[in-house]
Backbone as ProteinMPNN parsed JSONL, in Angstrom:
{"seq_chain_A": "XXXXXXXXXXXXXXXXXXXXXXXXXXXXXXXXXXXXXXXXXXXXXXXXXXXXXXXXXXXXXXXXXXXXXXXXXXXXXXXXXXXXXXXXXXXXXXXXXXXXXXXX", "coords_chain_A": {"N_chain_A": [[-128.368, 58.564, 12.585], [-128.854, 58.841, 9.164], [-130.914, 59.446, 7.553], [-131.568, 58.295, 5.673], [-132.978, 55.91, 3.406], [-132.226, 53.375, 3.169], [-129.242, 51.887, 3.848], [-126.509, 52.563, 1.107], [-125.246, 50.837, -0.142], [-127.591, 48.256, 0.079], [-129.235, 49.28, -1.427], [-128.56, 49.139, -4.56], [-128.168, 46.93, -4.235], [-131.297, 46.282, -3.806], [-131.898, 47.169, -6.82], [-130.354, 45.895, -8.638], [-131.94, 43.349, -8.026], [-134.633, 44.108, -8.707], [-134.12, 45.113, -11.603], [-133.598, 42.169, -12.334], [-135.802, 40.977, -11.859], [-137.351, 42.049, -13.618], [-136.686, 41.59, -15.931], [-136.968, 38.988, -16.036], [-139.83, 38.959, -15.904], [-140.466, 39.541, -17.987], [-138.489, 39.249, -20.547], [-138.378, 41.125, -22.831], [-138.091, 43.604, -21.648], [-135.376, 44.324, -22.058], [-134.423, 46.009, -23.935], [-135.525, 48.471, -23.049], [-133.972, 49.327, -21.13], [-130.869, 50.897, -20.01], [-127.44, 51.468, -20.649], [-125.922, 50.773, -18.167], [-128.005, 49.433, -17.131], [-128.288, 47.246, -18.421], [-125.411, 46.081, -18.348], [-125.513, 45.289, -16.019], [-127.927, 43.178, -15.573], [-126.49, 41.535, -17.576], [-124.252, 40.321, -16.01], [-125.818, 39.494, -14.114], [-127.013, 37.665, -14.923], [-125.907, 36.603, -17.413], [-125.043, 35.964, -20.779], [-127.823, 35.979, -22.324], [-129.48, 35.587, -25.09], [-132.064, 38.471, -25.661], [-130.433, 39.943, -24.185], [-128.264, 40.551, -25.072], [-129.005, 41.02, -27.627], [-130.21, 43.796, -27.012], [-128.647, 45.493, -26.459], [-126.374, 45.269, -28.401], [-128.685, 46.953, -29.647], [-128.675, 49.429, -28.567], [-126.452, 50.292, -28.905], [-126.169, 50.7, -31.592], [-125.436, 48.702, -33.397], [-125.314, 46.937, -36.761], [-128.069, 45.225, -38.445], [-126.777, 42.721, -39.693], [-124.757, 42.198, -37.864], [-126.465, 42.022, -35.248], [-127.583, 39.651, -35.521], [-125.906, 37.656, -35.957], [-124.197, 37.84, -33.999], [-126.231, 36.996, -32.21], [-126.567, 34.663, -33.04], [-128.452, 34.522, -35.719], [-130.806, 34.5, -38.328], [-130.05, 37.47, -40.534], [-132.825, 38.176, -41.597], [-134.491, 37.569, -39.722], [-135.307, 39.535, -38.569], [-136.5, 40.895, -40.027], [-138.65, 43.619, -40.011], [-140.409, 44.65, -41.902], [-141.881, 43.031, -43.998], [-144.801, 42.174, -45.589], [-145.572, 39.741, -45.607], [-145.545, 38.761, -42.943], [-145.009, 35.922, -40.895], [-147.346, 34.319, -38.674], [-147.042, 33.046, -35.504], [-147.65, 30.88, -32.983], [-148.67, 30.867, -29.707], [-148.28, 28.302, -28.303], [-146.16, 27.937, -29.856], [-144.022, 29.963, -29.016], [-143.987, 29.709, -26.211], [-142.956, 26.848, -26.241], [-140.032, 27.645, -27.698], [-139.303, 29.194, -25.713], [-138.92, 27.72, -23.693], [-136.854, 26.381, -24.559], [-133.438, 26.083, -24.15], [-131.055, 28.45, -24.949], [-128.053, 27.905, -27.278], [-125.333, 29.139, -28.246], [-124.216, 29.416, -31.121], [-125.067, 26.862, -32.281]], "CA_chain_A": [[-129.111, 58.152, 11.404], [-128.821, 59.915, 8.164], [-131.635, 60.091, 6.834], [-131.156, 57.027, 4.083], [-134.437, 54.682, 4.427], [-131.611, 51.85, 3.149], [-127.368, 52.269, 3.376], [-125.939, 52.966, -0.359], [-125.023, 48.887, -0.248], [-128.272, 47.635, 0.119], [-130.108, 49.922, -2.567], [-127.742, 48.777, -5.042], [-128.727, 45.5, -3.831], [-132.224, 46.179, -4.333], [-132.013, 47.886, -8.104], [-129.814, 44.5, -9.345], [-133.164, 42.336, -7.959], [-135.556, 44.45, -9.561], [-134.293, 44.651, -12.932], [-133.357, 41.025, -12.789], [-137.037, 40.48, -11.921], [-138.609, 42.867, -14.923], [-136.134, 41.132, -16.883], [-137.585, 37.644, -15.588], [-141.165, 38.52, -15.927], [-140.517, 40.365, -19.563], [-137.185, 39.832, -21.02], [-138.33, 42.393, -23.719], [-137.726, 44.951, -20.755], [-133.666, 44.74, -21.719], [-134.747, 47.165, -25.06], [-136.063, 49.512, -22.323], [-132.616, 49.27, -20.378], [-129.338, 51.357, -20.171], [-125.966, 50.656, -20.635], [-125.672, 50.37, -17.019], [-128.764, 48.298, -16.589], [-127.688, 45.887, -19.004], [-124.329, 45.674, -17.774], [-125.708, 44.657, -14.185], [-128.543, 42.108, -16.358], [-125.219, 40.708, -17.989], [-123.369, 40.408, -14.912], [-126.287, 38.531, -13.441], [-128.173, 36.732, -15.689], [-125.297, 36.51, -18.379], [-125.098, 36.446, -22.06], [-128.65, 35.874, -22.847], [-129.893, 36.477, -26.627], [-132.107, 39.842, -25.18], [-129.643, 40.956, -23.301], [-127.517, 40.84, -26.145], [-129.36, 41.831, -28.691], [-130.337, 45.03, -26.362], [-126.728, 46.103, -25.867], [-126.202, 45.423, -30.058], [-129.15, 47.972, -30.748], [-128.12, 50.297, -28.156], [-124.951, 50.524, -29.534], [-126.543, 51.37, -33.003], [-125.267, 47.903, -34.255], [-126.01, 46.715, -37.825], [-128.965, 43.712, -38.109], [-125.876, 41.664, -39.95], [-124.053, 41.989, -37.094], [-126.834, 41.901, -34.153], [-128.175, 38.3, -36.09], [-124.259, 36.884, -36.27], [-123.883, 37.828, -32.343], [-127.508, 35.865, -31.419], [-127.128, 32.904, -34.061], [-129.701, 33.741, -36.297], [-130.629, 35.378, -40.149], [-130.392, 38.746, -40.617], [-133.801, 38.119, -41.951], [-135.159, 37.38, -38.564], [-135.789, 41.102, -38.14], [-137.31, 41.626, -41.306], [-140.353, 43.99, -39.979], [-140.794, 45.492, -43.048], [-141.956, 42.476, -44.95], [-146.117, 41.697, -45.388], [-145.531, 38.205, -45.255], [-145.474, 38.347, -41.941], [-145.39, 34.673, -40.324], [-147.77, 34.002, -38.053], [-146.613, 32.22, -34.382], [-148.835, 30.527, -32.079], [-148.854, 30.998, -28.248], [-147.475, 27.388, -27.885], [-144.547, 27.728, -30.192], [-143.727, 30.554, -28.613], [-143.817, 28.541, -24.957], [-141.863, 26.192, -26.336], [-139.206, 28.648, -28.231], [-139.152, 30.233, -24.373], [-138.198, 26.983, -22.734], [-135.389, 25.773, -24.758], [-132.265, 26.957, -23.821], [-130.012, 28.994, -25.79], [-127.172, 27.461, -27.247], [-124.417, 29.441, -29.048], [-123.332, 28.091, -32.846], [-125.662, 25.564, -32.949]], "C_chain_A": [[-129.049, 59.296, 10.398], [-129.655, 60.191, 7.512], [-132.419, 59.064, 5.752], [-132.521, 56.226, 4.983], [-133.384, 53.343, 4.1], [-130.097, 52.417, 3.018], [-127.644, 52.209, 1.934], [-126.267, 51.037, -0.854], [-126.132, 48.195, -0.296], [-129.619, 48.586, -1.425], [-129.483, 49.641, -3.494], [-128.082, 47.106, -5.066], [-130.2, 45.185, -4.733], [-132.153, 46.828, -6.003], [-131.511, 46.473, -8.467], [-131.552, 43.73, -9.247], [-133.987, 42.995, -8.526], [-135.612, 44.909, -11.027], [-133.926, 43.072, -13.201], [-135.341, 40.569, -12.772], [-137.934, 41.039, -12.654], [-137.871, 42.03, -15.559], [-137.179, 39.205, -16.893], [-138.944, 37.439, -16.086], [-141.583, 38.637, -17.232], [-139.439, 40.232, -20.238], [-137.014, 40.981, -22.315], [-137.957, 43.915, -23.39], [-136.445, 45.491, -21.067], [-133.848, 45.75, -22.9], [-135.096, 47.889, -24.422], [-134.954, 50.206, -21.176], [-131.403, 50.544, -21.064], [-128.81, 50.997, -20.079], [-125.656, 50.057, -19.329], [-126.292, 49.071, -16.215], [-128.667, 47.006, -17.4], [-126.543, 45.445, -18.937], [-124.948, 44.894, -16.213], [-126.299, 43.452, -14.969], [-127.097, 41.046, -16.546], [-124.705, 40.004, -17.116], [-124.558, 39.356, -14.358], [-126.946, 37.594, -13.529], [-127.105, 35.525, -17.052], [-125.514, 36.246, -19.858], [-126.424, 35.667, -22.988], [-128.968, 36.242, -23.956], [-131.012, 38.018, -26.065], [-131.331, 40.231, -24.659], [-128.472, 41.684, -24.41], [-127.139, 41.479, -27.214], [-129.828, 43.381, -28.257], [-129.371, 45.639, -26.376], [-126.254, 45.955, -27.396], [-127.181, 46.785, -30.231], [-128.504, 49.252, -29.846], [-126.949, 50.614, -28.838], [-124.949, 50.718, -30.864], [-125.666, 50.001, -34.06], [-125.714, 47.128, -35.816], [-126.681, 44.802, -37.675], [-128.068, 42.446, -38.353], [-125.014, 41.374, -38.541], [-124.869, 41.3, -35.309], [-126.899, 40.011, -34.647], [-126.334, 37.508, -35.831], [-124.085, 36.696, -34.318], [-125.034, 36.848, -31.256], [-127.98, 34.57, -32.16], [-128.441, 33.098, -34.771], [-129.705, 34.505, -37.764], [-131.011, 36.726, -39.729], [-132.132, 39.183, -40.813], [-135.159, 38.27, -40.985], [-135.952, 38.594, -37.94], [-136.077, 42.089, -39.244], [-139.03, 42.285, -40.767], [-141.345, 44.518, -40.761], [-141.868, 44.38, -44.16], [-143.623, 41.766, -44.775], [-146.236, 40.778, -45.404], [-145.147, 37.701, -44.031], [-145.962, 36.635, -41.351], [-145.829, 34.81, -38.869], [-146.962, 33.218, -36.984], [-147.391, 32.167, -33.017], [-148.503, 30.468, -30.551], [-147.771, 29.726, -28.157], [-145.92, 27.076, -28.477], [-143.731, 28.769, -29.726], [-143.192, 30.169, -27.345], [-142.582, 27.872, -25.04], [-140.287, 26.66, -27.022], [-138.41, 29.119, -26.606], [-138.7, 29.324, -23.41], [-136.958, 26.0, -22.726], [-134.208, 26.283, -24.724], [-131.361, 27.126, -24.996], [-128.875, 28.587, -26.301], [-126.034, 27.982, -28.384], [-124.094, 28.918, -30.256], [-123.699, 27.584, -32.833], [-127.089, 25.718, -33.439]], "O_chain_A": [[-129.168, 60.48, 10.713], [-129.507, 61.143, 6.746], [-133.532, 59.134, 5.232], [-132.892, 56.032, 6.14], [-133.637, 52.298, 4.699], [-129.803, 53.281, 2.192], [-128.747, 51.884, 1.494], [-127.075, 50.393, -1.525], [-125.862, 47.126, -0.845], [-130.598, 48.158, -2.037], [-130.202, 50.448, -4.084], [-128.175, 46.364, -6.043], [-130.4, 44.442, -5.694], [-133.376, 46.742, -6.112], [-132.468, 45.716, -8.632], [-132.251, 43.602, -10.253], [-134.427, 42.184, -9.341], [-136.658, 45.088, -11.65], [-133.977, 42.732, -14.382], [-135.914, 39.934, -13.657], [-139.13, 40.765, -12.562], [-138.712, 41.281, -16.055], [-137.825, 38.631, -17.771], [-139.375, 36.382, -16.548], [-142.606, 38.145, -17.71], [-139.18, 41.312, -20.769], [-135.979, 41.531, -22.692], [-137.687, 44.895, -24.085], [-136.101, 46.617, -20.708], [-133.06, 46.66, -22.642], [-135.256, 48.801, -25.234], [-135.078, 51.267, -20.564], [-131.216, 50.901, -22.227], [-128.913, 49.942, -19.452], [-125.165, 48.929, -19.29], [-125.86, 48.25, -15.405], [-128.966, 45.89, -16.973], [-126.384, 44.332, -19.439], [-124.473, 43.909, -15.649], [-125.477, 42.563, -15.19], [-126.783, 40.085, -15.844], [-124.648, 38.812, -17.415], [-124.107, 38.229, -14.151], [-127.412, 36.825, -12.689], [-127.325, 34.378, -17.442], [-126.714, 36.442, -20.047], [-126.242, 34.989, -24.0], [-128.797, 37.453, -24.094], [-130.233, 38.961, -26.204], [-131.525, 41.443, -24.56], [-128.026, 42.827, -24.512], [-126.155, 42.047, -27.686], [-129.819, 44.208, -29.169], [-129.621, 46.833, -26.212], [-125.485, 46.893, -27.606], [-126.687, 47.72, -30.861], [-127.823, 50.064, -30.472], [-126.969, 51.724, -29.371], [-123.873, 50.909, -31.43], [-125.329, 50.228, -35.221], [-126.861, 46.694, -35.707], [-126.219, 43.766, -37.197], [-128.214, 41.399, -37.722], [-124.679, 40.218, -38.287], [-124.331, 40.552, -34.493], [-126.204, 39.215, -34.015], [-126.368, 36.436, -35.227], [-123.911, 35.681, -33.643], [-124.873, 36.292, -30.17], [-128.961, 33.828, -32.103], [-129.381, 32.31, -34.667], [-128.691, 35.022, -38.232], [-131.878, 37.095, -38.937], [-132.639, 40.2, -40.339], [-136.27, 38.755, -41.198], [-136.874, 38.62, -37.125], [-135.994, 43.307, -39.403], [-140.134, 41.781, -40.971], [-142.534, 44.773, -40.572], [-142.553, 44.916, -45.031], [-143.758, 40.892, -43.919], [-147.414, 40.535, -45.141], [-144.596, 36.616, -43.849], [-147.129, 36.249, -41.411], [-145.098, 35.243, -37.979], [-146.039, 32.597, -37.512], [-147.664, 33.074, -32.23], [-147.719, 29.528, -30.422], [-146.578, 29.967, -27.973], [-144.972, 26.436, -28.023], [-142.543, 28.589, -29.996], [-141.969, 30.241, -27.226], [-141.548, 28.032, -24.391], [-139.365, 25.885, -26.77], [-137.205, 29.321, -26.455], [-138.155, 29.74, -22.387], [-136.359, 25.317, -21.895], [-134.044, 27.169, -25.563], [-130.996, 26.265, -25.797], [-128.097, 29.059, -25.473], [-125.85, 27.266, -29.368], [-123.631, 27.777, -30.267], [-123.102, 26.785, -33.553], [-127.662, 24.771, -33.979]]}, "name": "protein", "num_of_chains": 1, "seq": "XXXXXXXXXXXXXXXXXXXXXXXXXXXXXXXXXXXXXXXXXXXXXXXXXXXXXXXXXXXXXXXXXXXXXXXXXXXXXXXXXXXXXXXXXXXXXXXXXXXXXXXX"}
C-alpha cells in the first residue's frame, strides 16, 4: 500500500463528479472554474451557454463576441446601465428549464 487513500484513476474520477455536481447545483460556479475545469465540464456536460460563456471570459473575450458564441445581444451584459430590468423568481425557473438551442 502506498499510502494513496484512492489510486490516481479513481481521484480523477472523483474531481470530474464534483465539479459536474457544483456545476449542477450552481452553473454560475463555471466563472469560478479553470481552463482545466472547464475543459472536463465541457467534456461532460457539453457546450452549455455557462460553460461557454466561462471559457469566452476567461479567455479575455470581447462581449460582441461572448453574446455571438451564446445567441444573444451584446446588450445582455449591459451592467452598467440603471435601467436595470427587473426578473422574477418564476421567469427565471422557467428561463432554467428550457433547453438551449443554438441559432434559434
Amino acid at each position: 500500500m502506498s499510502g494513496e487513500i484512492m489510486p490516481k484513476g479513481d481521484m480523477h474520477l472523483l474531481r470530474r463528479y464534483v465539479l459536474v455536481e457544483r456545476y449542477k447545483a450552481d452553473s454560475g460556479y463555471a466563472y469560478e472554474c479553470d481552463a482545466d475545469e472547464l475543459d472536463i465540464l465541457l467534456l461532460e456536460l457539453g457546450e452549455l451557454e455557462p460553460i461557454v460563456d466561462a471559457i469566452n471570459v476567461l479567455n479575455g473575450a470581447s462581449v460582441e463576441q461572448r453574446a455571438a458564441d451564446i445567441g444573444c445581444s451584446p446588450e445582455d451584459f449591459d451592467t452598467q446601465n440603471d435601467d436595470t430590468t427587473r426578473v422574477s423568481v418564476e421567469e427565471l425557473v422557467e428561463a432554467s428549464e428550457t433547453p438551449w438551442r443554438y441559432g434559434e
